[in-house]
N, C-alpha and C positions, 0 to 999 in steps of 0.2 A: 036271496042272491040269484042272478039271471044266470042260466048255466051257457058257459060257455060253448060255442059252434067253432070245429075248424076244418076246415076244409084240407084234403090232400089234394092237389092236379098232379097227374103221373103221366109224363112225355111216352107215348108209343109211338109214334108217327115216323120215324126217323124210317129210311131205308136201309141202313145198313152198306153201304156200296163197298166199305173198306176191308168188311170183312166176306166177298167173293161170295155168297151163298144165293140160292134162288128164292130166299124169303128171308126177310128183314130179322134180325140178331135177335130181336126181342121174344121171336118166336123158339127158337133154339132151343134144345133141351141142355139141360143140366142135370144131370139122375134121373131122368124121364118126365122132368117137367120144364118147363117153358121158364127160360129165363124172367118174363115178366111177372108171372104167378110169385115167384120171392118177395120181391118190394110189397105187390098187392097184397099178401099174405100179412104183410107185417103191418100195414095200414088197417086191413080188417081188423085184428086183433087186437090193434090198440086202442086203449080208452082217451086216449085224447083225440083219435079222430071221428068227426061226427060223422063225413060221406068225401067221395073221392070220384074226384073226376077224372076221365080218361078222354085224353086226347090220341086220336089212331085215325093211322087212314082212314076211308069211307070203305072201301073195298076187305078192310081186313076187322072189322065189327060183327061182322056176326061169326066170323071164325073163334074170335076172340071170346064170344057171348058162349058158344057152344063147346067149346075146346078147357076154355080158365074159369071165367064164372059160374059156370051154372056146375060144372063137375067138382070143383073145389068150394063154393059157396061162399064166393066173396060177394058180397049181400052190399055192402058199403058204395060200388059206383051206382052212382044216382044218375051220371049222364056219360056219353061217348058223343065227344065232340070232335070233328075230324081239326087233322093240324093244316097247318100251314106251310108258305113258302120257306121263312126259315124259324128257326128255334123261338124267337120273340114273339113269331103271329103266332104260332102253337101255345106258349104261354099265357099270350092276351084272349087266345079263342078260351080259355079254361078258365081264366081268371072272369070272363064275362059270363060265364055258363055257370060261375056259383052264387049257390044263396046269399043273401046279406051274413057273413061271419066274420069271428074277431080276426082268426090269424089262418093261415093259409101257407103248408106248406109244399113248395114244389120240387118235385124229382124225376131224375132220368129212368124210366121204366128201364132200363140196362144197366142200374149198378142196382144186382139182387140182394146184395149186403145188407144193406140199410138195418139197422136194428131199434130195437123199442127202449135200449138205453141210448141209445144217441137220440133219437126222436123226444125221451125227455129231456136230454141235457139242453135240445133245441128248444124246449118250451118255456123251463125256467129263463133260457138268457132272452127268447122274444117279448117276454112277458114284461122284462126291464127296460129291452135295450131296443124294441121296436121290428128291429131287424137282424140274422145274423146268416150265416154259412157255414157248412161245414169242409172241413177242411183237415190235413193234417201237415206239421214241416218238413219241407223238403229233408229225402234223407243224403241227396245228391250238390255236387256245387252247380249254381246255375249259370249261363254266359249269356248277356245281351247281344244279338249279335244285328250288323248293320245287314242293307240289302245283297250289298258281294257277300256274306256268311264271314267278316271282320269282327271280332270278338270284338266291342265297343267298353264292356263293364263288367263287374262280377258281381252281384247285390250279396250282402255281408247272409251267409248261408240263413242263417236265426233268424232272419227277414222273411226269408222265404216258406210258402205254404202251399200245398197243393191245393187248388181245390175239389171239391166233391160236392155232392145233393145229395139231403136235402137243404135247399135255402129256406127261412122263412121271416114272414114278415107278416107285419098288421096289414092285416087286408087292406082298408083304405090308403093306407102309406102305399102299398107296391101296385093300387088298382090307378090311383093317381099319377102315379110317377110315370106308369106306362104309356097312360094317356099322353101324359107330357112328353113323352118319348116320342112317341106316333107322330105328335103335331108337327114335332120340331124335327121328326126324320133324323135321327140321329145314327151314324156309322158305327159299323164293329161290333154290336154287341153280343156278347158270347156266354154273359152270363145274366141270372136276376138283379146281383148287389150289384154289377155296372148302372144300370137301369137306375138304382136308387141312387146311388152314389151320384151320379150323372145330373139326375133331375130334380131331387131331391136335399142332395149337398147334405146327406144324411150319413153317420158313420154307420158302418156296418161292424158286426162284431163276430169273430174268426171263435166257430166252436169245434172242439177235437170230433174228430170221427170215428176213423179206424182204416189201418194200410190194406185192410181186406174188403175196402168197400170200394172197389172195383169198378171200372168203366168196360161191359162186354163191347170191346170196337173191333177187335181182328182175330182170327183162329187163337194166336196164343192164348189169349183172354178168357177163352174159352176152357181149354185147358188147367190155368190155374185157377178157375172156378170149377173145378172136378176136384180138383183139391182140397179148396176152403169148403 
C-alpha cells in the first residue's frame, strides 16, 4: 500500500495592521515564544503530516529560519514561499510549491491552537468526504444586516458555525478549483471551502474544532492566548 503524502501550507504572510504592533502578530510572543511556532509545532509532530509549507513575507524568512526553525527544530518546512496580495494568492503561492500529495491541509499561522486531535478528526472526514473545515456553532444569535446596518434576518442559531483553520481537502480537488477560481476572477473570497463550493459545486463538510482555537488579530487575542 502507497503511503500516504500530506501536505500542511501555514499562512504567515499577513501584516497584522489591526493589531497596532511594529511587526506582524504572528511574530508575537506567547510565553516567550512566537505565536507562529504553536501551529508549526503541532504540524511537526504530527504523523499525518509529511512537510509543511510556509508562506511569509520575503523580508521576514530568514528571521523566521533563525528565530522558529532551526532553535525549536521544526525540520518539516521544506519550502518558504512569500504571500501575496491577498489571502487566495497566498494560498495558491503554497498549494503550487507542494509536492504531488493526497490531501493538503491549510492554516492560519495566527490561530496557535490547532491541535493533533482536530487534525485527526480533519483526516478521517477528508478521507470520505473529499473536503471539509473546521469550525465550531455559533455560541451567540447572529443578525444579517443591510448596507445602513438594518437588521434584514436572523439565521435560525443551530445553523450557524464559526469558522476556523485548518481546511482540508484532496489536493487535486482544491489545486483545481483554485485554478478555476483564478481564470474566472472570482470576488469575496475569504475562505478555501468558498473556493470549492464556488468552482467546484462540491459540499463541504463542517468538522468541530474547539472555542480555543483562536484567531491572534488584535491586543485582546493576545491576552486570552496567555490564558489558554
Amino acid at each position: 500500500m502507497r503511503h500516504e503524502k500530506n501536505a500542511a501550507i501555514v499562512l504567515a504572510a499577513g501584516k497584522g495592521t489591526r493589531m497596532g504592533s511594529d511587526i506582524p502578530k504572528q511574530f508575537l510572543d506567547i510565553q516567550d515564544k512566537p505565536v507562529l511556532f504553536y501551529s508549526l509545532k503541532v504540524f511537526q509532530d504530527s504523523p499525518l503530516i509529511s512537510e509543511i509549507i510556509l508562506v511569509i513575507g520575503k523580508e521576514w524568512q530568514e528571521y523566521c529560519r533563525e528565530k522558529i526553525l532551526k532553535p525549536y527544530g521544526i525540520s518539516k518546512v521544506v519550502k518558504m514561499v512569500e504571500g501575496g496580495q491577498e489571502r487566495y494568492d497566498s494560498v495558491y503561492a503554497g498549494l503550487s510549491a507542494c509536492g504531488q500529495c493526497d490531501y493538503v491541509f491549510i492554516h492560519d499561522g495566527a490561530r496557535p491552537f490547532v491541535t493533533e486531535e482536530i487534525l485527526e478528526r480533519c483526516m478521517d472526514s477528508v478521507r470520505e468526504n473529499k473536503a471539509c473545515v473546521v469550525g465550531m456553532p455559533s455560541k451567540d444569535t447572529i443578525k444579517i444586516a443591510d448596507d445602513e446596518k438594518n437588521i434584514v434576518s436572523t439565521p435560525v442559531r443551530s445553523s450557524v458555525w464559526i469558522i476556523q483553520t485548518p481546511q482540508v481537502f484532496s489536493y487535486d480537488l482544491i489545486r483545481t478549483a483554485y485554478e478555476e477560481m483564478l481564470i474566472r476572477g472570482m470576488d469575496g473570497i475569504t475562505d478555501d471551502a468558498m473556493v470549492v463550493e464556488a468552482a467546484k459545486q462540491c459540499k463541504v463538510k463542517l468538522i468541530e474544532g474547539s472555542y480555543e482555537n483562536i484567531k491572534i488579530t488584535t491586543p485582546e487575542d493576545i491576552k486570552i492566548a496567555q490564558i489558554f
